[in-house]
C-alpha positions in Angstrom: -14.8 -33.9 -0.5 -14.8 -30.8 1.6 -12.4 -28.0 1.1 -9.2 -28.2 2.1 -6.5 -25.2 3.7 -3.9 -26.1 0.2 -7.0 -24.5 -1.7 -6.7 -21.1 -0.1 -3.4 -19.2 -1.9 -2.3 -16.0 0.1 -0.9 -13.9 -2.4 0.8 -11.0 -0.2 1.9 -7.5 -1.3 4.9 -6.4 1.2 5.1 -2.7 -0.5 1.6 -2.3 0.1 0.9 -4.1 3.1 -1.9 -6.1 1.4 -2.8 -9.8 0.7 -4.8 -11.1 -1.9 -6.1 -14.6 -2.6 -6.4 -17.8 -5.0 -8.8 -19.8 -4.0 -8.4 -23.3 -5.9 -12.8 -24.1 -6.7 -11.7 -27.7 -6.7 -12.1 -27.8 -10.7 -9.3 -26.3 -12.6 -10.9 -23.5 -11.9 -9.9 -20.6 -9.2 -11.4 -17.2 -7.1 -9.1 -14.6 -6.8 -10.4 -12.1 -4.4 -8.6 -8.5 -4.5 -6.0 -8.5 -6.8 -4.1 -5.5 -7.8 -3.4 -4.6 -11.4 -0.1 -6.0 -11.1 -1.3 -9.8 -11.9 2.3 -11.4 -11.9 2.3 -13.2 -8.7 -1.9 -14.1 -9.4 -0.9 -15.3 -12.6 2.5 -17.5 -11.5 0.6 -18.9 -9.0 -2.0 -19.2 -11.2 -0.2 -21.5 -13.7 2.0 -23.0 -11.0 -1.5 -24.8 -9.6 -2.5 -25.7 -13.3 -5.7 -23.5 -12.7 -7.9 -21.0 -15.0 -9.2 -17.9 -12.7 -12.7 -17.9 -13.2 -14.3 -15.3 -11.2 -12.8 -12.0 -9.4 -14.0 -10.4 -6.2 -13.6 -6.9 -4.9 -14.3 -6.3 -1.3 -14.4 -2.5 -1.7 -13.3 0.2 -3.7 -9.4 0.2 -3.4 -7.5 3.4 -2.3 -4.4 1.9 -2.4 -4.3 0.3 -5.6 -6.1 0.1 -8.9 -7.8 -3.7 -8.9 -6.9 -5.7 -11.7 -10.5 -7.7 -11.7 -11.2 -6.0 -15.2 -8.1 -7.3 -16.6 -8.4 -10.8 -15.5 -12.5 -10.4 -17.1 -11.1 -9.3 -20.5 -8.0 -12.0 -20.5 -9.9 -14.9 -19.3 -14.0 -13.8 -19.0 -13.4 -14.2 -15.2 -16.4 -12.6 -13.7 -16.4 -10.0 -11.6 -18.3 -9.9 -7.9 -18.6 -6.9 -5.9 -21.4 -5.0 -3.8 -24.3 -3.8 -5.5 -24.1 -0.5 -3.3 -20.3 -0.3 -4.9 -22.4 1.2 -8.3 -19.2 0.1 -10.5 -19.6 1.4 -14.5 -18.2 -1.7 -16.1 -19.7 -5.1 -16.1 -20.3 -7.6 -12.8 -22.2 -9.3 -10.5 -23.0 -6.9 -7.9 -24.5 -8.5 -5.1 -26.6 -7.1 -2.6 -26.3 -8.2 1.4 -27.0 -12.2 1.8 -27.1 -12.5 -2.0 -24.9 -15.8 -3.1 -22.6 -16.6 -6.2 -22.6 -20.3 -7.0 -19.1 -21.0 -7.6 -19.5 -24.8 -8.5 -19.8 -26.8 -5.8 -18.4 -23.7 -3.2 -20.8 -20.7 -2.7 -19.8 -17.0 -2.0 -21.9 -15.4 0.0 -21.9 -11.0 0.5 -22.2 -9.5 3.8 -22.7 -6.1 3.9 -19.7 -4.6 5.9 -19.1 -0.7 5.9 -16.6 1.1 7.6 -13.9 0.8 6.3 -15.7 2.8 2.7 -19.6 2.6 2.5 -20.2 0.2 0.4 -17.9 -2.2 1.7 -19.1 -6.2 1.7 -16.6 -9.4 3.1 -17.5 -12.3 1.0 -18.1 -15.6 3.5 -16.8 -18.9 1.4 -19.4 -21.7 2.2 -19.0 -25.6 1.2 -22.7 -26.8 1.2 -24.3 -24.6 4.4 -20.7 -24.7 6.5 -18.8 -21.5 6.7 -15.0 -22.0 5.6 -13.5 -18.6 5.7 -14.5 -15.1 5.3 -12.8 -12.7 2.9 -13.0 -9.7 5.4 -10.7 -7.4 3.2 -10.9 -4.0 5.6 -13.1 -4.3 8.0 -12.3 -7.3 10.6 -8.2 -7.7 10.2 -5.8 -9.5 12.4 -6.0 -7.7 15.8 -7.6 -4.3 14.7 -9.8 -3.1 12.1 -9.0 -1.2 9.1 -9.0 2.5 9.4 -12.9 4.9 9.1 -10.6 8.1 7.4 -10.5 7.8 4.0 -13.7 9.1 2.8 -13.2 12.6 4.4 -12.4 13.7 8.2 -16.0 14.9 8.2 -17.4 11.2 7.9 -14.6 9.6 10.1 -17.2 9.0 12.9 -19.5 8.1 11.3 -18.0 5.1 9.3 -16.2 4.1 12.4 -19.6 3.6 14.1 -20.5 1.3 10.9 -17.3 -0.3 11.6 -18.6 -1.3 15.3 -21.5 -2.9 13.9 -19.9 -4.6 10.8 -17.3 -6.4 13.3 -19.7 -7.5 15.4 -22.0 -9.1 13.0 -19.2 -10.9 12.0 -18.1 -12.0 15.1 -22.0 -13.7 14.8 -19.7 -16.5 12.2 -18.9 -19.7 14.2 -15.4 -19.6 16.3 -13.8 -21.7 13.7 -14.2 -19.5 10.7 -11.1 -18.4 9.1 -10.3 -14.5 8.9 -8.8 -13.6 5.6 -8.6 -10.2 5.5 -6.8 -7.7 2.7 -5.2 -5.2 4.3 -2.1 -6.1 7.0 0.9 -4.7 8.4 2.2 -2.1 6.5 -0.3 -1.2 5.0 -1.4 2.5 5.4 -5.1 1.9 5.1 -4.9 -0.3 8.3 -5.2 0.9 12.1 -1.9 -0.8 13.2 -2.1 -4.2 13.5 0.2 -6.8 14.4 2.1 -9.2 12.4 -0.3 -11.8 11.4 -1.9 -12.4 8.2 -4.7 -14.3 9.0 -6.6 -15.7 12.1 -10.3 -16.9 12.8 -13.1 -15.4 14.6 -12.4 -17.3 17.7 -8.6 -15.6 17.9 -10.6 -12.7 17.0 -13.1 -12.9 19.7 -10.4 -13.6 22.1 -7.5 -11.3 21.1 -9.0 -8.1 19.2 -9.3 -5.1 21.7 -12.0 -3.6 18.9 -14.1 -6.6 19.9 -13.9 -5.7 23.7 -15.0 -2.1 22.8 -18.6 -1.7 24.9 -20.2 0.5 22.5 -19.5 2.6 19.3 -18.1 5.7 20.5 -16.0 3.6 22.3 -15.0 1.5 19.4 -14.2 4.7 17.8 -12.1 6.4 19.8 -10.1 3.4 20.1 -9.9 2.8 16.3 -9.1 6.3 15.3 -6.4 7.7 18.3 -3.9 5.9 16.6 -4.3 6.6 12.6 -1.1 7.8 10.9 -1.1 10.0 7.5 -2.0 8.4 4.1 -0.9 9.2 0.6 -2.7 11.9 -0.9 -3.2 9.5 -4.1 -5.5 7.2 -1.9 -8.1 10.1 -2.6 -8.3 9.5 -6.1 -8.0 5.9 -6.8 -11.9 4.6 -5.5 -13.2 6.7 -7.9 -11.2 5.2 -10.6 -12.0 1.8 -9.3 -15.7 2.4 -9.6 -15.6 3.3 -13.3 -13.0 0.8 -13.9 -9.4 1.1 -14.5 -8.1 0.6 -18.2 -7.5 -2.4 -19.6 -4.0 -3.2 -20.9 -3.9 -4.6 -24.1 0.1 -5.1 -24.5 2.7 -5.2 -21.7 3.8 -1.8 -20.8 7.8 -1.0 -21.2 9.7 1.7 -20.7 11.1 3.2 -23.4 14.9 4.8 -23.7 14.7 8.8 -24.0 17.1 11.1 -23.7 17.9 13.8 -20.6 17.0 16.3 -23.3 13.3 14.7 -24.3 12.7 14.4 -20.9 13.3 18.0 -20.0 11.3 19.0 -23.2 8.4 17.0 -22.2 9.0 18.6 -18.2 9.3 15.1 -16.9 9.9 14.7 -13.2 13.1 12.5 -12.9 13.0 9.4 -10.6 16.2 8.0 -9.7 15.4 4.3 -8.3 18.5 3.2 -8.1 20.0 2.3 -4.1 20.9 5.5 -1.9 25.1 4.9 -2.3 24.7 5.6 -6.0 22.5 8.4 -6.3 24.4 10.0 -3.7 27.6 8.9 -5.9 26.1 10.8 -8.7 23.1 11.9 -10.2 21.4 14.0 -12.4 20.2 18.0 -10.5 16.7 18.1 -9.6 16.0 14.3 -9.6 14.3 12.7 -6.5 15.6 9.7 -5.0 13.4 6.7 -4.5 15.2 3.8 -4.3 13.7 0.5 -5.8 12.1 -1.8 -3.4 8.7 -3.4 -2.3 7.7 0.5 -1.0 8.5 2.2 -3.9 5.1 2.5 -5.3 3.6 4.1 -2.0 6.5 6.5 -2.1 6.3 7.5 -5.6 2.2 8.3 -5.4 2.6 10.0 -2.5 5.6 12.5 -3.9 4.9 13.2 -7.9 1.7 13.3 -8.7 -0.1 11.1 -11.0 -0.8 13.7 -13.9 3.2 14.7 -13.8 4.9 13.1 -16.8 8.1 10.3 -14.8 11.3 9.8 -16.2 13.4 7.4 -14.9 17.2 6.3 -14.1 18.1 2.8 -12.7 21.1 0.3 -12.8 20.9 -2.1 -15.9 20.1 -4.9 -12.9 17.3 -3.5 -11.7 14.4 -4.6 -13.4 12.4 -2.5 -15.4 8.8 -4.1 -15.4 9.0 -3.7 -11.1 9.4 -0.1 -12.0 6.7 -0.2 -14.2 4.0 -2.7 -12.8 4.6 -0.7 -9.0 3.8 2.6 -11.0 0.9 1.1 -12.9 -0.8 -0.4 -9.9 -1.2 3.1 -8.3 -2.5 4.6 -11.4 0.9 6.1 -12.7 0.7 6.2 -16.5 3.0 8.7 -17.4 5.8 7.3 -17.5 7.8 9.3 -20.5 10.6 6.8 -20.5 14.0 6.0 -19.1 17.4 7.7 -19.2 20.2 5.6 -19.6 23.4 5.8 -17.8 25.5 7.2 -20.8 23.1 10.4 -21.0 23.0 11.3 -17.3 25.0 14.5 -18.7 26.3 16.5 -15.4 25.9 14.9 -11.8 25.4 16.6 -8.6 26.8 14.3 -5.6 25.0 13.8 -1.6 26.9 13.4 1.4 26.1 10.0 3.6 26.9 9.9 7.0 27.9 7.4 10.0 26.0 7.5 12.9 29.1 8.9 14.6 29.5 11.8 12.5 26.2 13.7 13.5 28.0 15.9 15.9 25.5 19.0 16.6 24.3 19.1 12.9 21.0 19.9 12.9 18.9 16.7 12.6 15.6 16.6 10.2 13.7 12.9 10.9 11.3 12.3 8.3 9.8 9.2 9.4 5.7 9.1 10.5 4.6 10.3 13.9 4.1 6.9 15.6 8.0 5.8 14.9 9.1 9.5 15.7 7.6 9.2 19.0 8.6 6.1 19.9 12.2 6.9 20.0 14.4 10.1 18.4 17.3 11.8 18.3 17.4 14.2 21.2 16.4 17.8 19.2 15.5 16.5 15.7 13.4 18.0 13.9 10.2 16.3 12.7 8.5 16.7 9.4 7.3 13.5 7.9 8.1 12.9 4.4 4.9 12.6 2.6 4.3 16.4 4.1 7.9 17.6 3.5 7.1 19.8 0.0 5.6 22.5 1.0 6.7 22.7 4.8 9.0 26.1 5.0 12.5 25.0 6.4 15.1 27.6 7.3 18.7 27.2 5.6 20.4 26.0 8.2 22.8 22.3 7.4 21.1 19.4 8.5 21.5 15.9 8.3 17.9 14.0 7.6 17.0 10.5 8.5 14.8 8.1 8.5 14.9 4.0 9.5 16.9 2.7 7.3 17.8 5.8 4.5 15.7 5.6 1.8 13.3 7.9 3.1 15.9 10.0 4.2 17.4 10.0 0.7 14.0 10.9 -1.0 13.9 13.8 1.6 16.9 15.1 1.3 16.9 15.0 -2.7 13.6 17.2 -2.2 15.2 19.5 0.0 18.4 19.8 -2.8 15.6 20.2 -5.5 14.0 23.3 -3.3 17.0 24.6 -3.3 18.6 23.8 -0.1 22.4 23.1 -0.5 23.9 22.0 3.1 22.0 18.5 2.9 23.4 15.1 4.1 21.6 11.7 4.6 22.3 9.8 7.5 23.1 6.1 7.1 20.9 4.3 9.3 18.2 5.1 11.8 18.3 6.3 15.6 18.8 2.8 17.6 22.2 2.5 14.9 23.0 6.1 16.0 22.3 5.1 20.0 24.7 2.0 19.6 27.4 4.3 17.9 27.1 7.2 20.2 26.0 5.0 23.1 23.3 7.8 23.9 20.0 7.6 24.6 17.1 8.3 22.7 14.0 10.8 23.3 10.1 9.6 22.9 7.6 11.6 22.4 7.8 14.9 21.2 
């Protein structure tokens, strides 16, 4: 019986941009190829199939997220498959380029891939000797190819010339081979690519500008013009992906503390609760990052990792997100959570309509490609992930972003640094040009 499309399981991560994969061996048993350490939607999916997860594979050494292949080897003695080249200090198969992993009945099969990071290896799914699909995690993706950056500016080039040769050697796979790479839209370790999840190399070959690219300094220059910033935390987490992130022997919790404790233990407070109520009230000095599928990008690339994190949300909003979204990016210290009845003091945050702007100074804190693409006519531009640290004069100003959770996270900054006329606009420009009926600027 040959392998079907119901056996492949997309699995994907909106916050992060990302998509990882169950892949149903036919058995009982499954592949799960690049999971993150937060294993709940693995593991519903998991048990809603009525399969055991078997073995793990890792593409490449995650900057985004911490992998959770050495939790699923010490819950279930799934084992692990990675590169060899990838040197990880915790127990796997490493396989080496053209090496194979019988998975009963379905074989994996590593091709040696950098680019994206050195050691970098897709994993092409077989049924006998016929290609199915190729896990392609970041180096062939939908319409682009994930970015050459990470490793250093210094070896940008360089990787992006592996990157040429790595997409063309899989463009070698027959037409009809399915694409299924990792990293997607939204996802800040991708060039920007387009919506799509998946494709085959035939769309690929016909559709992918990369693949048009006449040579590597070509290919490079057309990869790299367009790369955005990156959290600063992506610098740290391949490293702890090659030793091996810790394994969790109970489920983590946050644990009530009071606004005293937390000040004793010189927590950074968190306030994840939706812009209208931390601009309602909330406690001085917190930062604002509202609760969604983002939250965990935002929060590594704002307090750092070694900074003990106390938190304050509504009693709807459910603790184990907050927790699992922290964990995944390597945020342990979390110190605990203040409840609502020990908030002590509250400071308050002007939002604004679109139509009360007026000549208020105007901070947009969103990256460079959606600044360009359309402003307000003056603003000021300072994206958020580089707004600590950027000298801004006293002047009022009302900061923005898309929607206003970015603008909320900037402008609580901007109170914590001691800047006092602050307001967050509701919205984002095209709600401002409606309102106004104005145009806006591109560019810079």
């Amino acid at each position: 019986m040959g392998f079907s499309e119901s056996q492949l399981i997309p699995l994907v991560d909106e916050g992060l941009g990302n998509t990882s994969y169950l892949v149903d061996l036919g058995d009982g048993r499954a592949l799960a190829v690049d999971v993150s350490r937060d294993l709940r939607a693995v593991r519903r999916a998991a048990e809603r199939h009525r399969l055991v997860i078997a073995f793990t594979a890792e593409t490449h050494l995650h900057a985004d997220f911490l992998s959770g292949s050495r939790q699923l080897a010490h819950d279930l003695g799934a084992v692990i498959i990675a590169s060899a080249s990838g040197e990880r200090a915790f127990d796997h198969a490493g396989l080496s380029d053209g090496e194979e992993m019988d998975l009963g009945g379905l074989t994996l099969r590593a091709l040696a891939t950098p680019g994206h990071t050195r050691e970098h290896t897709a994993f092409l799914l077989l049924d006998g000797s016929t290609p199915i699909g190729v896990f392609t995690g970041g180096s062939l993706i939908v319409g682009s190819a994930a970015r050459t950056d990470l490793a250093g500016r210094e070896h940008t080039a360089e990787l992006a010339h592996a990157q040429y040769h790595s997409l063309r050697r899989l463009s070698l796979l027959p037409d009809e081979t399915e694409v299924w790479p990792t990293h997607g839209a939204g996802s800040f370790c991708s060039a920007p690519p387009g919506a799509e999840r998946t494709s085959t190399i035939g769309r690929e070959k016909e559709g992918n500008p990369l693949l048009s690219a006449p040579d590597p300094d070509a290919f490079a220059r057309l990869l790299t013009e367009g790369l955005g910033s990156f959290p600063a935390y992506f610098s740290r987490l391949p490293e702890v992906n090659r030793v091996g992130p810790g394994v969790l022997r109970t489920g983590p919790r946050l644990r009530a503390v009071t606004l005293e404790e937390a000040a004793a233990a010189c927590a950074v407070i968190v306030d994840v609760r939706p812009v209208a109520d931390f601009a309602n009230g909330h406690v001085p000095g917190s930062i604002s990052i509202p609760l969604r599928p983002q939250f965990a990008s935002w929060l590594g690339w704002i307090v750092p990792a070694s900074e003990p994190v106390a938190i304050v949300r509504n009693p709807d909003q459910d603790p184990d997100e907050i927790l699992w979204q922290a964990l995944k990016i390597g945020h342990e210290n979390l110190f605990g959570e203040i409840t609502g009845d020990d908030l002590g003091t509250l400071s308050t945050m002007e939002v604004i309509g679109p139509d009360q702007v007026g000549r208020t100074r105007v901070l947009d804190v969103r990256q460079a490609a959606e600044f360009r693409s359309g402003h307000l006519p003056g603003a000021d531009h300072v994206e958020l992930g580089r707004l600590t640290g950027t000298p801004l004069d006293e002047r009022p100003r009302v900061v923005m972003c898309g929607h206003g959770e970015r603008a909320a996270t900037a402008a609580s900054l901007l109170r914590r640094a001691g800047h006092r006329e602050v307001s967050v606009l509701s919205g984002g420009p095209h709600d401002w040009a409606r309102c106004t009926g104005s145009s806006l600027e591109t560019g810079w």
